[in-house]
C-alpha positions as CSV (number, residue, x, y, z in Angstrom):
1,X,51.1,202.2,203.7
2,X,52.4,200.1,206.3
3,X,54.4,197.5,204.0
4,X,55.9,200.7,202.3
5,X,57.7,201.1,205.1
6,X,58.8,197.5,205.3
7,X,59.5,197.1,201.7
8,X,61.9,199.8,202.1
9,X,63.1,198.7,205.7
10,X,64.6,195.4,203.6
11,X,65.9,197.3,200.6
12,X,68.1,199.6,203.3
13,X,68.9,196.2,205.2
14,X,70.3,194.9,202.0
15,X,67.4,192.2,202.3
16,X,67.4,192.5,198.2
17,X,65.4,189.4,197.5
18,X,62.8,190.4,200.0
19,X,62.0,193.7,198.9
20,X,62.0,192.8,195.4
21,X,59.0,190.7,196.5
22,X,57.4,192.8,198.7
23,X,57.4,195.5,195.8
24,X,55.8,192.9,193.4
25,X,53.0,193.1,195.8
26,X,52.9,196.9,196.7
27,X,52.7,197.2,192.9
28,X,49.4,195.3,192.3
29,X,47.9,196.9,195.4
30,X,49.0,200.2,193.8
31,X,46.8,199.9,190.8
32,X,43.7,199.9,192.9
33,X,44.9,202.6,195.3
34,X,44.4,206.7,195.7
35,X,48.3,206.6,196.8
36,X,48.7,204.6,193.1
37,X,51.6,206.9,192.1
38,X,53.3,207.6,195.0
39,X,53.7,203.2,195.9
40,X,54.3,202.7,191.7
41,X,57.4,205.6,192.1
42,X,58.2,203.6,195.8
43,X,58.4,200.0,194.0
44,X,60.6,201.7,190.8
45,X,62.9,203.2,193.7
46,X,63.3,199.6,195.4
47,X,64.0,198.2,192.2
48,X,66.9,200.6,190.8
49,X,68.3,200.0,194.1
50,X,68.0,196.1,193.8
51,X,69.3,196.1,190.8
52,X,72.2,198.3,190.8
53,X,73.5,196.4,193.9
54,X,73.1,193.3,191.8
55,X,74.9,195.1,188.5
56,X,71.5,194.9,186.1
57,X,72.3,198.0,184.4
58,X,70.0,197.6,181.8
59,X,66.8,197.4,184.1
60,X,68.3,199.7,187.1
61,X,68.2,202.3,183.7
62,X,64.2,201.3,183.6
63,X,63.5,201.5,187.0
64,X,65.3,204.5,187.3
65,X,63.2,206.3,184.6
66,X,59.7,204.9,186.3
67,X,60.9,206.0,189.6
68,X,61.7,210.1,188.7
69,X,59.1,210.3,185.4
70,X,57.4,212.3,188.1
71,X,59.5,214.6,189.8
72,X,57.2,217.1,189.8
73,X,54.3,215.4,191.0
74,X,53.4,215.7,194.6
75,X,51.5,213.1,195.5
76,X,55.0,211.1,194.0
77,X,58.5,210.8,196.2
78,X,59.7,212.7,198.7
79,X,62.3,215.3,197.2
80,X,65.0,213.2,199.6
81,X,64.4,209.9,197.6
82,X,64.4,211.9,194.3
83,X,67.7,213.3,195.4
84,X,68.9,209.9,196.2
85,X,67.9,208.9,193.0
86,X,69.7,211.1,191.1
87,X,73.0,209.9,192.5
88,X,72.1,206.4,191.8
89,X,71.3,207.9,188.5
90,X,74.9,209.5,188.7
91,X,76.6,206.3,190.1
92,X,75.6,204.4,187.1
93,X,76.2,207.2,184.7
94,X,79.7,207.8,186.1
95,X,80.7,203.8,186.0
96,X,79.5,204.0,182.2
97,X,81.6,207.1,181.7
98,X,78.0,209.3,180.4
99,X,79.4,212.1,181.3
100,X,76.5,214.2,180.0
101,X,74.5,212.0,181.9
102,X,76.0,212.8,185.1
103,X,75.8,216.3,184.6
104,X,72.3,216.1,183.8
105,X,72.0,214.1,186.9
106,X,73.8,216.6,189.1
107,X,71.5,219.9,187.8
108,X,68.1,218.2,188.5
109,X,69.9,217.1,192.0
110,X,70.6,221.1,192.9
111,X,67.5,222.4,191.8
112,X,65.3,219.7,193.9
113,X,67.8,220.5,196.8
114,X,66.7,224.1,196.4
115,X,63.4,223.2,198.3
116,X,65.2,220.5,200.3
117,X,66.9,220.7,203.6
118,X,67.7,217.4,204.6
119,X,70.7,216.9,206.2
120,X,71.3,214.2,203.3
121,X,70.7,216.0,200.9
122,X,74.4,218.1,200.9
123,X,76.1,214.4,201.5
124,X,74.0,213.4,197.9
125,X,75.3,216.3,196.5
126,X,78.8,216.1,197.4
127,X,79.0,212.6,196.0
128,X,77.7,213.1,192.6
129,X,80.0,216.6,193.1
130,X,82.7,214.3,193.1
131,X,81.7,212.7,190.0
132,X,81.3,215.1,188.1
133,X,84.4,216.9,189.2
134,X,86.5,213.7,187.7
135,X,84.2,213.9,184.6
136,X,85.9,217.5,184.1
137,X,89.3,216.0,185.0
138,X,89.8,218.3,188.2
139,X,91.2,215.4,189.8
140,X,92.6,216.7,193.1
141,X,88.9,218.4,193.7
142,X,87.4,215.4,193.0
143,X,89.4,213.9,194.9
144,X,89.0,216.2,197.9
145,X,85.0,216.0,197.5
146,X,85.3,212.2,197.8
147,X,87.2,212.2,201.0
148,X,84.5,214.3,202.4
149,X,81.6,212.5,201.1
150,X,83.2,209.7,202.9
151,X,83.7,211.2,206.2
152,X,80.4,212.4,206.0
153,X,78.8,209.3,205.9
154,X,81.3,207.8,208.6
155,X,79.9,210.8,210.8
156,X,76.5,209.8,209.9
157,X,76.1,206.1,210.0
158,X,75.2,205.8,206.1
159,X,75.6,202.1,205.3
160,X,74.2,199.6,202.4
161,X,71.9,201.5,199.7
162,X,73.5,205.0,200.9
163,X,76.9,203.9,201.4
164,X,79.7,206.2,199.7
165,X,80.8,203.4,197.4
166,X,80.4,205.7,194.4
167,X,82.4,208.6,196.5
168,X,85.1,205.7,196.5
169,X,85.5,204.8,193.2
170,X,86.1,208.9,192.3
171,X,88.9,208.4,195.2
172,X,90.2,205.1,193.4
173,X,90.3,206.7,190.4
174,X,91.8,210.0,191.6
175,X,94.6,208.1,192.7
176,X,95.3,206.1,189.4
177,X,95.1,209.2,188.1
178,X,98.1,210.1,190.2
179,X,99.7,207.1,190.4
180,X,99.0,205.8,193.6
181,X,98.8,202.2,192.9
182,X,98.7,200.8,196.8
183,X,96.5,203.2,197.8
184,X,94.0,202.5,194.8
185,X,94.3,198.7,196.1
């Protein structure tokens, strides 16, 4: 359990290349562990994340689907990281333009925050908010949404793997929307 914590220590220190390693390890070990699922659903989570940042769409897509097959499981993630999930599930949906995707994305996100109170949780869901408010073409409440996502996680410290880069593109893309070529640049 203890290099669960440093595998993900080095995924949220952008160490990519380390935790990629560390959760080809964690992965054997989790075959002949009782925590089996829980460390499988871990090393899934490190991967999407390792391979978004690195633009592998194809096997952030896999990872993603091994990390939340179990959402309902308990002995699985954290409702926090299966938030989290979801709007990396969200980000790459929204770059691809799935809206339906997104959407989905956004519904399993509220229920799970139902029986979450994290104070990340609401910054999760105002990002993929944002999304999916472009998706509908409500541009200024997009918009609006993405500026607070942002100052949210100014307020908060969030940095690398929970960064509001995806909260920035909506804004970016708000404001080609609107025209407002040098403040898209």
């Amino acid at each position: 359990m203890r290099k669960t914590i440093k595998v993900v220590g080095h995924m949220v220190n952008a160490d990519f290349l380390r935790a990629e390693a560390m959760s080809a390890e964690l992965e054997f070990t989790a075959s002949h562990s009782p925590e089996g699922v829980f460390i499988s659903d871990l090393c899934a989570m490190v991967r999407s994340h390792v391979y978004f940042a690195r633009g592998d769409f194809t096997r952030t897509i896999e990872s993603l689907g091994k990390a939340t097959r179990s959402l309902e499981n308990p002995n699985s993630l954290h409702n926090g990281d299966r938030i989290a999930l979801l709007r990396l599930s969200a980000a790459n949906a929204f770059l691809h333009d799935d809206f339906v995707e997104l959407a989905r994305c956004y519904e399993a996100a509220k229920k799970l925050s139902e029986i979450d109170s994290l104070k990340s949780t609401s910054y999760h869901l105002n990002c993929i908010s944002a999304m999916v408010l472009y998706s509908h073409g409500e541009y200024h409440q997009a918009s609006e949404m993405a500026q607070i996502s942002i100052l949210q996680a100014n307020v908060d410290g969030y940095k690398t793997i929970a960064a509001p880069l995806d909260a920035m593109m909506v804004l970016a893309r708000c404001q080609l929307e609107a025209s407002e070529l040098d403040q898209v640049i």
